[in-house]
N, CA, C and O atoms as a GROMACS GRO file, in nm:
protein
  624
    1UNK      N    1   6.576   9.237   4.279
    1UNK     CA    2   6.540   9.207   4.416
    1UNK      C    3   6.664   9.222   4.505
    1UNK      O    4   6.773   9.201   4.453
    2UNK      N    5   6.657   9.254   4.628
    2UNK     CA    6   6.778   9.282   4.705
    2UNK      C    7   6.798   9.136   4.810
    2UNK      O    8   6.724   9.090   4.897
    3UNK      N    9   6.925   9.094   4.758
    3UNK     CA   10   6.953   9.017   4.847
    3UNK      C   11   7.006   9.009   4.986
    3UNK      O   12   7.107   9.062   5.033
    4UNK      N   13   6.926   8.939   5.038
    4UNK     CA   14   6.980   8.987   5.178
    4UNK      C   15   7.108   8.873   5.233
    4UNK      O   16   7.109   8.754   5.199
    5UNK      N   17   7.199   8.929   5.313
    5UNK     CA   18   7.307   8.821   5.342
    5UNK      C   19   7.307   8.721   5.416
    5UNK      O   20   7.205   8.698   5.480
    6UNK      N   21   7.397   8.651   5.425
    6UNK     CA   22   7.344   8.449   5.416
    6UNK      C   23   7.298   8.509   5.593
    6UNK      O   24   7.192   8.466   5.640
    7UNK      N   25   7.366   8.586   5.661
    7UNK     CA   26   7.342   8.580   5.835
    7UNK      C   27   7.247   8.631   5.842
    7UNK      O   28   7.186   8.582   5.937
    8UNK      N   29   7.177   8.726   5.783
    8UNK     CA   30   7.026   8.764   5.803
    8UNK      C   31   6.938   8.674   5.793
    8UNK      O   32   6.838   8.670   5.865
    9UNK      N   33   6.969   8.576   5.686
    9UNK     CA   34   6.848   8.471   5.634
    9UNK      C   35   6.874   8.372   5.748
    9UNK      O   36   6.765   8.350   5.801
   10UNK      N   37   6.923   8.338   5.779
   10UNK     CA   38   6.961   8.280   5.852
   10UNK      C   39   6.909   8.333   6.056
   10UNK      O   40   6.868   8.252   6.139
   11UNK      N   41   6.924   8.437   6.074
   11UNK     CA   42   6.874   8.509   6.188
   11UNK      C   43   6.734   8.500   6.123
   11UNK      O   44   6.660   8.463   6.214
   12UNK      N   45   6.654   8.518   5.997
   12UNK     CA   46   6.541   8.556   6.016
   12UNK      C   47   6.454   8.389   6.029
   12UNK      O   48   6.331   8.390   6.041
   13UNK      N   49   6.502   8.306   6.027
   13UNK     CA   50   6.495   8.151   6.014
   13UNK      C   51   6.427   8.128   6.166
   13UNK      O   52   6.312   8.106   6.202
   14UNK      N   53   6.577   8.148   6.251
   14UNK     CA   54   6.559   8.181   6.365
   14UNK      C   55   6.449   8.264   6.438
   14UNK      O   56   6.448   8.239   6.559
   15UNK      N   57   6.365   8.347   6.402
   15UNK     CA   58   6.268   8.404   6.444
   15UNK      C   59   6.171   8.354   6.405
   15UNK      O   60   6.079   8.336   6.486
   16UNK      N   61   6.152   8.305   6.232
   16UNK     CA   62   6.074   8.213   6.238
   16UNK      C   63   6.061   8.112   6.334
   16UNK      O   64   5.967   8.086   6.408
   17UNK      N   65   6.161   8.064   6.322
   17UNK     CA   66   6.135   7.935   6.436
   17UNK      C   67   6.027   7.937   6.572
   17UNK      O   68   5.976   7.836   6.622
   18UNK      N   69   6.006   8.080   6.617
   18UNK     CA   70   5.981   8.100   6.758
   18UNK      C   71   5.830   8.143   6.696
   18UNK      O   72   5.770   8.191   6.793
   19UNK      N   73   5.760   8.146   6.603
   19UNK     CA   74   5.672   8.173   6.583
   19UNK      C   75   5.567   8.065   6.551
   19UNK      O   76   5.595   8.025   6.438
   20UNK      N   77   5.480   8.012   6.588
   20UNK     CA   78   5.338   7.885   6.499
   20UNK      C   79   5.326   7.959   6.344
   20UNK      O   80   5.367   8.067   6.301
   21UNK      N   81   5.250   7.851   6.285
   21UNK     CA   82   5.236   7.893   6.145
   21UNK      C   83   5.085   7.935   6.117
   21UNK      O   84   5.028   7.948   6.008
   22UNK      N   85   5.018   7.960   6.293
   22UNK     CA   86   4.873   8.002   6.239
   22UNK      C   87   4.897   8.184   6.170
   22UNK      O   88   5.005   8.241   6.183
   23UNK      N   89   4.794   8.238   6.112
   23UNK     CA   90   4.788   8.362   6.046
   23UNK      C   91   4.815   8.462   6.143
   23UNK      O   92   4.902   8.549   6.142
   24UNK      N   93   4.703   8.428   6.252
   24UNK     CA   94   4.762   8.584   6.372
   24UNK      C   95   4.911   8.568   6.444
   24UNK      O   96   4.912   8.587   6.566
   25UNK      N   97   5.024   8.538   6.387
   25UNK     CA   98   5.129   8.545   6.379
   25UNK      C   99   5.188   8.640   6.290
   25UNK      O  100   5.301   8.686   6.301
   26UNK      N  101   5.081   8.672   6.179
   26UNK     CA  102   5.167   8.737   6.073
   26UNK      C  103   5.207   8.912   6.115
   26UNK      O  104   5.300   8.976   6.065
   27UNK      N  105   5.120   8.956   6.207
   27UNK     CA  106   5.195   9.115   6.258
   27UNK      C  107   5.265   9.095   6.350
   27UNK      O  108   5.328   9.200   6.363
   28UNK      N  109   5.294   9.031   6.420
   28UNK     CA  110   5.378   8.976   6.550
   28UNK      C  111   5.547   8.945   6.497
   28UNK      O  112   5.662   8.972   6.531
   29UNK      N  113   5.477   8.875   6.397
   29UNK     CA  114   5.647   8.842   6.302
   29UNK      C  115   5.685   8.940   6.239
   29UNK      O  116   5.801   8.976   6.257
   30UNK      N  117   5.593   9.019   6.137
   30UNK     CA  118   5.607   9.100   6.068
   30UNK      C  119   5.738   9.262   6.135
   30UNK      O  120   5.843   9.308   6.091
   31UNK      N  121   5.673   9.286   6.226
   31UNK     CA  122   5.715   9.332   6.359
   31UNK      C  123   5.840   9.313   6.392
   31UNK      O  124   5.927   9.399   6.403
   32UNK      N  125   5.854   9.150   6.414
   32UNK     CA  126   6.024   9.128   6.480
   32UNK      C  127   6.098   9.157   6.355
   32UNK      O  128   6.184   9.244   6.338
   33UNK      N  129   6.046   9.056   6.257
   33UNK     CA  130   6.190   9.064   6.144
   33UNK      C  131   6.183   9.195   6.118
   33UNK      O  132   6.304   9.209   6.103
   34UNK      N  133   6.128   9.331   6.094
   34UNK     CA  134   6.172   9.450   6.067
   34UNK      C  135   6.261   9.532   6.204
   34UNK      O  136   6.363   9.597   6.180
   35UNK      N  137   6.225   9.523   6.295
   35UNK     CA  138   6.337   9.497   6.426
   35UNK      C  139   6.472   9.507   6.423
   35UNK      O  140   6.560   9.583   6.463
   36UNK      N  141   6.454   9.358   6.337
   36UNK     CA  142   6.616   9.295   6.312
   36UNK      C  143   6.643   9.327   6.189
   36UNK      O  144   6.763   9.339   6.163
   37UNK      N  145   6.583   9.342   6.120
   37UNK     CA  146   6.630   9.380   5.954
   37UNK      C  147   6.657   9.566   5.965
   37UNK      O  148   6.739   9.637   5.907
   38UNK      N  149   6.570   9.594   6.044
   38UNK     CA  150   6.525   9.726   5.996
   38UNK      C  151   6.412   9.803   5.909
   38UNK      O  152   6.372   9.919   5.906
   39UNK      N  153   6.377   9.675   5.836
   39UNK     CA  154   6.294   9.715   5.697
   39UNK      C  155   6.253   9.590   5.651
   39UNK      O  156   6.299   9.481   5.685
   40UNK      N  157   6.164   9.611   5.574
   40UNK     CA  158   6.090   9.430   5.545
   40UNK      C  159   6.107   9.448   5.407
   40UNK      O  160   6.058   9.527   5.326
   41UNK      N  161   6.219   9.320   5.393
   41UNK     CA  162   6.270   9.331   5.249
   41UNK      C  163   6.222   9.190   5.141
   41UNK      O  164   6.197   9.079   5.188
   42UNK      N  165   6.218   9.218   5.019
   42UNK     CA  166   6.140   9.128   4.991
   42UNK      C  167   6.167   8.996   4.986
   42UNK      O  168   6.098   8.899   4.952
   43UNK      N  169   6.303   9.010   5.035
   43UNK     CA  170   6.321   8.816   5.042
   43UNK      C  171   6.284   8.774   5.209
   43UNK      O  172   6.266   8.653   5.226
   44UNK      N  173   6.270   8.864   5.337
   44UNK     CA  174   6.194   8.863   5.460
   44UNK      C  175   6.029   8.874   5.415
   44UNK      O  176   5.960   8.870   5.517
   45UNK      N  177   5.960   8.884   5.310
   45UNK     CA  178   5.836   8.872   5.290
   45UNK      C  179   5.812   8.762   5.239
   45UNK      O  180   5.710   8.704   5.276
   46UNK      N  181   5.898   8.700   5.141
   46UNK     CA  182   5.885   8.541   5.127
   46UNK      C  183   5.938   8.477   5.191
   46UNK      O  184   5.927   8.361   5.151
   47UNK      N  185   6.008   8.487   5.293
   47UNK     CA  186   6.017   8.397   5.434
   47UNK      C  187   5.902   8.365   5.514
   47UNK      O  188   5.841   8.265   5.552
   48UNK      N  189   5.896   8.514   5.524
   48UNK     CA  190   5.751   8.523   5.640
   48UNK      C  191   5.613   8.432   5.571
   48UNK      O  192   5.547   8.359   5.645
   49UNK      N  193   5.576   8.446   5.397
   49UNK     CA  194   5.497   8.425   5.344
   49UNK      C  195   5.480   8.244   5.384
   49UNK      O  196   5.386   8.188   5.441
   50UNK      N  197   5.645   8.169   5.315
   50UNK     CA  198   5.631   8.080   5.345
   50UNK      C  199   5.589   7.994   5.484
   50UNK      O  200   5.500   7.913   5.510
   51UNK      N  201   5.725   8.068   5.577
   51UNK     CA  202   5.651   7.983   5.681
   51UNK      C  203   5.497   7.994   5.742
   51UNK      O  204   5.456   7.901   5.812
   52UNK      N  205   5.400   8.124   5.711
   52UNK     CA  206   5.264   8.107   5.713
   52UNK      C  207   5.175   8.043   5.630
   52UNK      O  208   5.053   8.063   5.630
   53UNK      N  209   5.235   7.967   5.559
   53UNK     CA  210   5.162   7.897   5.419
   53UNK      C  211   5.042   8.024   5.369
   53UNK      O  212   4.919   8.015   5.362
   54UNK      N  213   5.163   8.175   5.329
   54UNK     CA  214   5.031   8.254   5.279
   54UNK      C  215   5.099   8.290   5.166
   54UNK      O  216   5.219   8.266   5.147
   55UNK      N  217   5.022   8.350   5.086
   55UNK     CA  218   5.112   8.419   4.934
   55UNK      C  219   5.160   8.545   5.017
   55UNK      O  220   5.117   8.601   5.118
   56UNK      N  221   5.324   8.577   4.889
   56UNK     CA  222   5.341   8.692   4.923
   56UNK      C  223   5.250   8.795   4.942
   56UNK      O  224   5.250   8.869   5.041
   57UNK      N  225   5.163   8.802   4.840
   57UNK     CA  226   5.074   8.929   4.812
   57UNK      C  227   4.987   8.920   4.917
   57UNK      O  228   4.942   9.035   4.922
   58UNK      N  229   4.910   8.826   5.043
   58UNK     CA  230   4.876   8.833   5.155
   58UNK      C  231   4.945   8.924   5.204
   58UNK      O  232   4.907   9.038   5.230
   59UNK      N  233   5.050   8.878   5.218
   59UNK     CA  234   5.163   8.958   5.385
   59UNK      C  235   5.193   9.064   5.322
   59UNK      O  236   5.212   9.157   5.400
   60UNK      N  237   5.208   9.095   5.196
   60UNK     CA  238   5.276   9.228   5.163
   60UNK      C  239   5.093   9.314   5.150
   60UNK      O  240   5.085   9.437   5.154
   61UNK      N  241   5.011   9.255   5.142
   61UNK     CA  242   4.866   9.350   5.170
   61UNK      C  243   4.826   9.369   5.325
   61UNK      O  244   4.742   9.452   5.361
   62UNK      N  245   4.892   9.288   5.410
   62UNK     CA  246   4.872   9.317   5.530
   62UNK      C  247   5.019   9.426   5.587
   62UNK      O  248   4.997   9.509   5.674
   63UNK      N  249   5.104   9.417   5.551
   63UNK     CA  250   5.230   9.465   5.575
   63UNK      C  251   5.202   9.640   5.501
   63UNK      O  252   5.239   9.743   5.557
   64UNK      N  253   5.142   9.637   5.387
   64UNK     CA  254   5.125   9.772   5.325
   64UNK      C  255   5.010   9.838   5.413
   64UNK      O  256   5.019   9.960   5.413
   65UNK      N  257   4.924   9.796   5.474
   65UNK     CA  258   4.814   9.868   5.541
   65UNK      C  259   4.818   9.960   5.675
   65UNK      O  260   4.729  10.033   5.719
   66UNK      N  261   4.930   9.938   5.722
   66UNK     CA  262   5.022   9.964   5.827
   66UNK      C  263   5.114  10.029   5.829
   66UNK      O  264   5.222   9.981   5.794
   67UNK      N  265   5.104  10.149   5.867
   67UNK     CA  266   5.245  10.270   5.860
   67UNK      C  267   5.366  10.227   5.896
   67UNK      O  268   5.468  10.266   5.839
   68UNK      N  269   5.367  10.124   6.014
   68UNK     CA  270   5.475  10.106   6.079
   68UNK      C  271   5.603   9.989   6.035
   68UNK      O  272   5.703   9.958   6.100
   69UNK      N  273   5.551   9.932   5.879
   69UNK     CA  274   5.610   9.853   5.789
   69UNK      C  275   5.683   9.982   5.715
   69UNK      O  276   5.635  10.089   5.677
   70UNK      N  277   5.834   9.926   5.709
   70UNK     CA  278   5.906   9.970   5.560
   70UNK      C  279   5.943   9.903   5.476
   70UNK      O  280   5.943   9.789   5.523
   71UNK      N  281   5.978   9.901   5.369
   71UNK     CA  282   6.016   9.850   5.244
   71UNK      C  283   6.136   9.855   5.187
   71UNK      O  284   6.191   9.782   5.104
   72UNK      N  285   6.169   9.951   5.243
   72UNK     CA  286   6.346  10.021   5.177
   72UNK      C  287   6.414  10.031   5.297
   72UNK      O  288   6.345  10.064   5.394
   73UNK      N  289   6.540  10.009   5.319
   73UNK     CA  290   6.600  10.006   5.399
   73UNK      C  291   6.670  10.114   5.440
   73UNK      O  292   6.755  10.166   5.368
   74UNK      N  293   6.626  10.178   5.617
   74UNK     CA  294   6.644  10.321   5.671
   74UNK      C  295   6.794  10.321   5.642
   74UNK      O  296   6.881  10.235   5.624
   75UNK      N  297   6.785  10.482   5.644
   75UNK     CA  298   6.904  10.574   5.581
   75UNK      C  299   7.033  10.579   5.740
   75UNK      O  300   6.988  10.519   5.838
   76UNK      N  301   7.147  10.631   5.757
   76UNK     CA  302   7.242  10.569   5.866
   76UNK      C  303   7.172  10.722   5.883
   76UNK      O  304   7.263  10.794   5.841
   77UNK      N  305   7.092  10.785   5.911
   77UNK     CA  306   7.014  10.916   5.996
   77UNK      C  307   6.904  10.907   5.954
   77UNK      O  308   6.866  10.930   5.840
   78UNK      N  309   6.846  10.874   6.045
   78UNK     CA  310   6.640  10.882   6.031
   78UNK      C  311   6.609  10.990   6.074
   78UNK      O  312   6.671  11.021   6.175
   79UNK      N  313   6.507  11.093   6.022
   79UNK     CA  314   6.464  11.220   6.041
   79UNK      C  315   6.302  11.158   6.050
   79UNK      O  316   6.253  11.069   5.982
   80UNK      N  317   6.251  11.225   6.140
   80UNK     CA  318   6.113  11.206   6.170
   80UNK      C  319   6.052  11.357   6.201
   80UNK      O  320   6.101  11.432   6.285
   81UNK      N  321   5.936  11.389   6.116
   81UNK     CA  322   5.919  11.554   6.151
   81UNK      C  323   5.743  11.482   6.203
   81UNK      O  324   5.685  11.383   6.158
   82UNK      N  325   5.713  11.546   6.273
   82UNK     CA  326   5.593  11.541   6.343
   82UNK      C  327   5.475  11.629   6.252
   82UNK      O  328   5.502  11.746   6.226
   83UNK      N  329   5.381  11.587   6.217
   83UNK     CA  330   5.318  11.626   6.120
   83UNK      C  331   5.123  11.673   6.247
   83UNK      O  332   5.006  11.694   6.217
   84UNK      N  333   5.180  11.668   6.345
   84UNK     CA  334   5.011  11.692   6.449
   84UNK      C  335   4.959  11.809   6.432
   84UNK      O  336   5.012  11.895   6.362
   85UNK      N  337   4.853  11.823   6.491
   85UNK     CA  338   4.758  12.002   6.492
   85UNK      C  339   4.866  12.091   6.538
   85UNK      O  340   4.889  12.201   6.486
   86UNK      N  341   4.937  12.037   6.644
   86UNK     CA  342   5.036  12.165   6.692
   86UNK      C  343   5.148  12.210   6.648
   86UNK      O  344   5.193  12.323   6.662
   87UNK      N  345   5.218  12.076   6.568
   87UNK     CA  346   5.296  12.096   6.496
   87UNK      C  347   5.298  12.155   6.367
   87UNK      O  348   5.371  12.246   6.331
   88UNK      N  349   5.190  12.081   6.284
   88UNK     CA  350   5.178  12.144   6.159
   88UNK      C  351   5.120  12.289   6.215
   88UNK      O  352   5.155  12.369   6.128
   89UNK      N  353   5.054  12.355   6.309
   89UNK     CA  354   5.000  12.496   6.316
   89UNK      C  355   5.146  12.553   6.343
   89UNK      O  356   5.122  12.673   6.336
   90UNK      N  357   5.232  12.546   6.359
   90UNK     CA  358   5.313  12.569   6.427
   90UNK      C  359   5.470  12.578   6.308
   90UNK      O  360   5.581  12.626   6.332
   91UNK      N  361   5.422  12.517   6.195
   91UNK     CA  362   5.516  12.538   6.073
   91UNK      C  363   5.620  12.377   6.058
   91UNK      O  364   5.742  12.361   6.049
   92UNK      N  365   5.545  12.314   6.060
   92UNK     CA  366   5.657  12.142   6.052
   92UNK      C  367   5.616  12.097   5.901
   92UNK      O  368   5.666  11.990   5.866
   93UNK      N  369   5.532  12.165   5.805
   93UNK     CA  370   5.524  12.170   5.670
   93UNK      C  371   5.672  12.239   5.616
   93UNK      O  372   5.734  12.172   5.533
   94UNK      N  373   5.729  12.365   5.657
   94UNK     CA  374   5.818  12.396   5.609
   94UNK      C  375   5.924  12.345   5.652
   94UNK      O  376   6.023  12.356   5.580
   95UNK      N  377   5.935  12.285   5.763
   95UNK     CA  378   6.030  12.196   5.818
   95UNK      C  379   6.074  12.084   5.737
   95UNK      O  380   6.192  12.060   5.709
   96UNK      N  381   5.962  12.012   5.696
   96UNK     CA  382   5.925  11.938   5.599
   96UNK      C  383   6.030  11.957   5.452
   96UNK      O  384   6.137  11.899   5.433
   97UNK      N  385   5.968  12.048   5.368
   97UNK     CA  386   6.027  12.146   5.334
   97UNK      C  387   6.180  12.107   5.313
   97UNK      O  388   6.238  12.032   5.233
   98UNK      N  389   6.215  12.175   5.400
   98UNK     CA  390   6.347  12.219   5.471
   98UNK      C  391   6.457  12.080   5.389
   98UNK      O  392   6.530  12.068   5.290
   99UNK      N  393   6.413  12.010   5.490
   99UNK     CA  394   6.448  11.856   5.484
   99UNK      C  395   6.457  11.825   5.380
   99UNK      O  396   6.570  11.788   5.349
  100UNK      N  397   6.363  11.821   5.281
  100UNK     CA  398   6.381  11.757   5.183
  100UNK      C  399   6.463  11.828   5.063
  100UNK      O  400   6.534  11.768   4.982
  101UNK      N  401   6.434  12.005   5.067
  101UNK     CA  402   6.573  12.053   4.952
  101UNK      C  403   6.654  11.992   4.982
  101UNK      O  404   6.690  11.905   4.902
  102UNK      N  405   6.750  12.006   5.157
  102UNK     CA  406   6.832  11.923   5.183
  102UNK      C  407   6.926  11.790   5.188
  102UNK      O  408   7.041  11.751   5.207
  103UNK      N  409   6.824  11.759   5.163
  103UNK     CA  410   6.843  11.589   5.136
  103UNK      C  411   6.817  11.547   5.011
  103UNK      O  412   6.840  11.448   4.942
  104UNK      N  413   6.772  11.629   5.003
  104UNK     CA  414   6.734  11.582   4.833
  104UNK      C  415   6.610  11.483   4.816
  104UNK      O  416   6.570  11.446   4.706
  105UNK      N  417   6.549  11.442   4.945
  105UNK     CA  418   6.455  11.335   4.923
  105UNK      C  419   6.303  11.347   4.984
  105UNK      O  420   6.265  11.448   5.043
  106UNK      N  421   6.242  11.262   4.969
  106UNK     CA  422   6.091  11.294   5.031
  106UNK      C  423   6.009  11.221   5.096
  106UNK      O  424   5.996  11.105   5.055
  107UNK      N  425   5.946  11.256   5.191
  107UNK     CA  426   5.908  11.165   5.293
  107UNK      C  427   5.884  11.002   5.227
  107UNK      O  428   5.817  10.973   5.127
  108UNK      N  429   5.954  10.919   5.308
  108UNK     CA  430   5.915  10.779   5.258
  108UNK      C  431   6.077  10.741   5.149
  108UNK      O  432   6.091  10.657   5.060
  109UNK      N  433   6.145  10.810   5.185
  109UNK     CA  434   6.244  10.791   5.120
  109UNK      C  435   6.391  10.778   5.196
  109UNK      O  436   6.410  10.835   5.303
  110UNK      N  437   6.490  10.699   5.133
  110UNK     CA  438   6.642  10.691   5.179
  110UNK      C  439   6.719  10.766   5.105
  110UNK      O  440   6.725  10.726   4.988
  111UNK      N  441   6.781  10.859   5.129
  111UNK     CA  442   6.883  10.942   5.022
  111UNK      C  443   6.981  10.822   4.956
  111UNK      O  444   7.030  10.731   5.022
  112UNK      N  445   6.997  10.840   4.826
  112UNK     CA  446   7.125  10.729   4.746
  112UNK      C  447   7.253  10.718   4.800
  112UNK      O  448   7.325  10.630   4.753
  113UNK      N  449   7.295  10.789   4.889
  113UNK     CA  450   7.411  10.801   4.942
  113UNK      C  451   7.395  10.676   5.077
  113UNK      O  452   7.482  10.611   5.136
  114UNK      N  453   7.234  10.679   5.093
  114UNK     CA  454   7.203  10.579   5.247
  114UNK      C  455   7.189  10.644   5.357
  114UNK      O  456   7.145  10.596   5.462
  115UNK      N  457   7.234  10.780   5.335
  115UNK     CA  458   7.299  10.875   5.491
  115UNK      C  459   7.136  10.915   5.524
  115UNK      O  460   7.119  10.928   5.646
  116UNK      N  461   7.020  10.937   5.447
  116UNK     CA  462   6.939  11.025   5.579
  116UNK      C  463   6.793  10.928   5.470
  116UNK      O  464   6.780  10.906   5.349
  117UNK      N  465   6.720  10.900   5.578
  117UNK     CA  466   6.557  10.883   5.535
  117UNK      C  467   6.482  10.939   5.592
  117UNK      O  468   6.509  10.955   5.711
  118UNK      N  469   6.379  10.984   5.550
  118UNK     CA  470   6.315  11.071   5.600
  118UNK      C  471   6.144  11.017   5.577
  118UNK      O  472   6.096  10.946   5.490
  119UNK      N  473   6.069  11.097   5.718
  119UNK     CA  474   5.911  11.030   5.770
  119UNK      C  475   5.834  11.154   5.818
  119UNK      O  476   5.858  11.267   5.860
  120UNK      N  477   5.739  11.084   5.794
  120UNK     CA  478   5.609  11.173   5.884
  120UNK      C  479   5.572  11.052   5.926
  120UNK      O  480   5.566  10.934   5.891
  121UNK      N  481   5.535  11.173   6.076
  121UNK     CA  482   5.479  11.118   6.187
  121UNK      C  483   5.358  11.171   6.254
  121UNK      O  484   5.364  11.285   6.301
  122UNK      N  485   5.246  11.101   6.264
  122UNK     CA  486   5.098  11.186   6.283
  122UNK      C  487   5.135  11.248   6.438
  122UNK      O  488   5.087  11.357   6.471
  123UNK      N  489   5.210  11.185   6.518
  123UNK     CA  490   5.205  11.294   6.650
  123UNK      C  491   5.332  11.174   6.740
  123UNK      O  492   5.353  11.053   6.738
  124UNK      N  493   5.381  11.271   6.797
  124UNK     CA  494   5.469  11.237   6.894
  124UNK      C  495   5.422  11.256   7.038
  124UNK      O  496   5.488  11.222   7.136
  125UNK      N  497   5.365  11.283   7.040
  125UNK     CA  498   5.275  11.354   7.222
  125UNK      C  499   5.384  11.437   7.314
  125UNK      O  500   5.417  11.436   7.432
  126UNK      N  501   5.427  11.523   7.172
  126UNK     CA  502   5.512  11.656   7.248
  126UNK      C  503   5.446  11.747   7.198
  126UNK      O  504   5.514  11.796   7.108
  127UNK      N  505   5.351  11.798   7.208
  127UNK     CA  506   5.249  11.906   7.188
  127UNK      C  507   5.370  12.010   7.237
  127UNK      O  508   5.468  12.036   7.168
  128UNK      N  509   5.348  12.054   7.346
  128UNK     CA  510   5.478  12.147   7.432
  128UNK      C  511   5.577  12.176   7.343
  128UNK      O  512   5.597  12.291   7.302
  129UNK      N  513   5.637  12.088   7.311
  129UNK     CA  514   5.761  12.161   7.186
  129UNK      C  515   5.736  12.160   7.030
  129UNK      O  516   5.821  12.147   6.942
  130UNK      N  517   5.585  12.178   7.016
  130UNK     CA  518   5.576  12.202   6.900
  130UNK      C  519   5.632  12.316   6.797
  130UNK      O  520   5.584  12.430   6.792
  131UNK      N  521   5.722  12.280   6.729
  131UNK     CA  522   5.721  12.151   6.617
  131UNK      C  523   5.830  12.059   6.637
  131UNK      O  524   5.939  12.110   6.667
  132UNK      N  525   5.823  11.919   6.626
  132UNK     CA  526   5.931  11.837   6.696
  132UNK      C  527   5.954  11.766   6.559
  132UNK      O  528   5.878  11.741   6.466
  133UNK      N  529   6.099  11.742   6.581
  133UNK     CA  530   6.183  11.674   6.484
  133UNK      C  531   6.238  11.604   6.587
  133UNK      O  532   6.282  11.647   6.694
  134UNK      N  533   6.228  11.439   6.527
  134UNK     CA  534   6.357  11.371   6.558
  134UNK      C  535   6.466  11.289   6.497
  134UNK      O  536   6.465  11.196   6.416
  135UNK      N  537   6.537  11.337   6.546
  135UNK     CA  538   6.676  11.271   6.435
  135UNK      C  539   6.754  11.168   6.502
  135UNK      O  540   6.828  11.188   6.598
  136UNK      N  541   6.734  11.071   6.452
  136UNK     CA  542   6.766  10.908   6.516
  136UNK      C  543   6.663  10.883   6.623
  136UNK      O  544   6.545  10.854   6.606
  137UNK      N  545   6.731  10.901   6.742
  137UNK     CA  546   6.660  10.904   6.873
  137UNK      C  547   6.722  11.041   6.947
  137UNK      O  548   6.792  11.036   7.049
  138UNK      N  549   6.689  11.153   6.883
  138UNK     CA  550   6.747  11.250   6.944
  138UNK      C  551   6.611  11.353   6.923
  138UNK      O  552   6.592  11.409   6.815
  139UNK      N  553   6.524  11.371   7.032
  139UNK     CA  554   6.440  11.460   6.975
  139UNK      C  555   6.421  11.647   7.001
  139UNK      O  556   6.383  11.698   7.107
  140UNK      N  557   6.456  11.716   6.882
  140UNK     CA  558   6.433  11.878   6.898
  140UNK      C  559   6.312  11.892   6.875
  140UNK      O  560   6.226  11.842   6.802
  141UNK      N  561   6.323  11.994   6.975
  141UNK     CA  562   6.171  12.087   7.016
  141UNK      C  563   6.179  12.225   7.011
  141UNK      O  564   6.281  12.282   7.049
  142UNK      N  565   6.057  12.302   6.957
  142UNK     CA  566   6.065  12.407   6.889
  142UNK      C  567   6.169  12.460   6.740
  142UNK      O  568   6.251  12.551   6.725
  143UNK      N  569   6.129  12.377   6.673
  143UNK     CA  570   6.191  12.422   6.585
  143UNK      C  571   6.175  12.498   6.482
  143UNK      O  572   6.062  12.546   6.472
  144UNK      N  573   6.282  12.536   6.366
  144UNK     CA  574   6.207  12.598   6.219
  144UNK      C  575   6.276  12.564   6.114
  144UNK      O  576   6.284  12.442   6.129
  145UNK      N  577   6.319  12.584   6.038
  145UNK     CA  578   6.366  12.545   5.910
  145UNK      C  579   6.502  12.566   5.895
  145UNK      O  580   6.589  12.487   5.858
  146UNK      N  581   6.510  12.680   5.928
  146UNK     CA  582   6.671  12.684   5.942
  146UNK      C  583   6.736  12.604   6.073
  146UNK      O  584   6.848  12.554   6.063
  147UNK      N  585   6.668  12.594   6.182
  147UNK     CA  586   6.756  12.530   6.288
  147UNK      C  587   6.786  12.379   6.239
  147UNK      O  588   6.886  12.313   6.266
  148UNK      N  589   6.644  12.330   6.137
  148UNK     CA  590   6.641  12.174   6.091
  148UNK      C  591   6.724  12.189   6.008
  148UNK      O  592   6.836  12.164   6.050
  149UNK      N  593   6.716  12.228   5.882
  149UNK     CA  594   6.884  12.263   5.820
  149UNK      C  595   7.008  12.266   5.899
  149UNK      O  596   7.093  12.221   5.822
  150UNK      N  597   7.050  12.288   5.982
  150UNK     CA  598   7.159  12.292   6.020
  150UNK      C  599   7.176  12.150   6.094
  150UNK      O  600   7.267  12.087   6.040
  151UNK      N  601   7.129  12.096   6.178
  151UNK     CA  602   7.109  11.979   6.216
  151UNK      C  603   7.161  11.869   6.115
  151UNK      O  604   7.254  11.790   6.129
  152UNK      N  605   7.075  11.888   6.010
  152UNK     CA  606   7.087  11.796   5.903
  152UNK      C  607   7.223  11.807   5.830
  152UNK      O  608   7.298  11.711   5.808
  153UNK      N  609   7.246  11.929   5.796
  153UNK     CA  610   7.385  11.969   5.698
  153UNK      C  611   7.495  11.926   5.817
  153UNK      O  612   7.604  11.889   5.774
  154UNK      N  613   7.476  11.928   5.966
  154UNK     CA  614   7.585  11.886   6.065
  154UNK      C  615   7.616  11.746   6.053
  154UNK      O  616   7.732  11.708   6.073
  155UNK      N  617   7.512  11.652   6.018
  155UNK     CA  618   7.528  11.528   6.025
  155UNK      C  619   7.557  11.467   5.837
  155UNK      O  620   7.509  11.369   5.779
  156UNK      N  621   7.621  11.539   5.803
  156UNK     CA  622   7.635  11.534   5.622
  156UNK      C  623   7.787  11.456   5.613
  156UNK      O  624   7.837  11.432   5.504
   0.00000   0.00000   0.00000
């Protein structure tokens, strides 16, 4: 299990605090502590569990149903490739691709090094620059495989 450090547990205490212990609290919280964590780790799931008087396996079945929960903790470069009608028509499969010889890893994943994780994303509502990649908060438009390669190998 990954321990998280005494100031996190401690910050995530603190957020508890600001929350009631009824149930429709549990995506609201769920929400902040990944915020502040980054990722909902499993000693932030038995926090959360406890102070809702729910079992883990509640919050981690409500927490898994939901794209917008992680589990592993993001890579120091988040890659997000847009996976929509315009994008995928448009070649963000090989982008896809691309990324992952590169990195060595696959969507839903943190490279071992920590440096890049990588996502799909059902749509960004940049139709217009289809195919869109974004890397951190930096988003390219029109792209292809080699321009995403280079991007990626720049930030290595």
């Amino acid at each position: 299990m990954i321990q998280m450090p005494v100031q996190n547990k401690n910050n995530l205490e603190h957020i508890l605090a600001e929350y009631g212990r009824e149930r429709d609290n549990l995506i609201p919280l769920l929400q902040e502590v990944q915020e502040h964590l980054q990722y909902l780790s499993p000693e932030a799931i038995r926090l959360v569990a406890d102070h809702l008087d729910l079992s883990e396996n509640d919050v981690y079945g409500v927490a898994t149903f939901y794209t917008q929960f992680r589990f592993i903790p993001p890579g120091l470069h988040h890659v997000r490739v847009c996976q929509g009608t315009a994008c995928h028509v448009r070649g963000s499969d090989m982008i896809l691709d691309a990324i992952s010889r590169t990195t060595g890893i696959e969507p839903g994943e943190t490279s071992e090094d920590g440096k890049f994780s990588l996502e799909r994303v059902a749509c960004f509502g940049s139709c217009a620059l289809a195919p869109v990649v974004v890397l951190d908060d930096k988003v390219y438009g029109r792209m292809t495989a080699a321009k995403t390669k280079k991007i990626i190998e720049d930030k290595k």
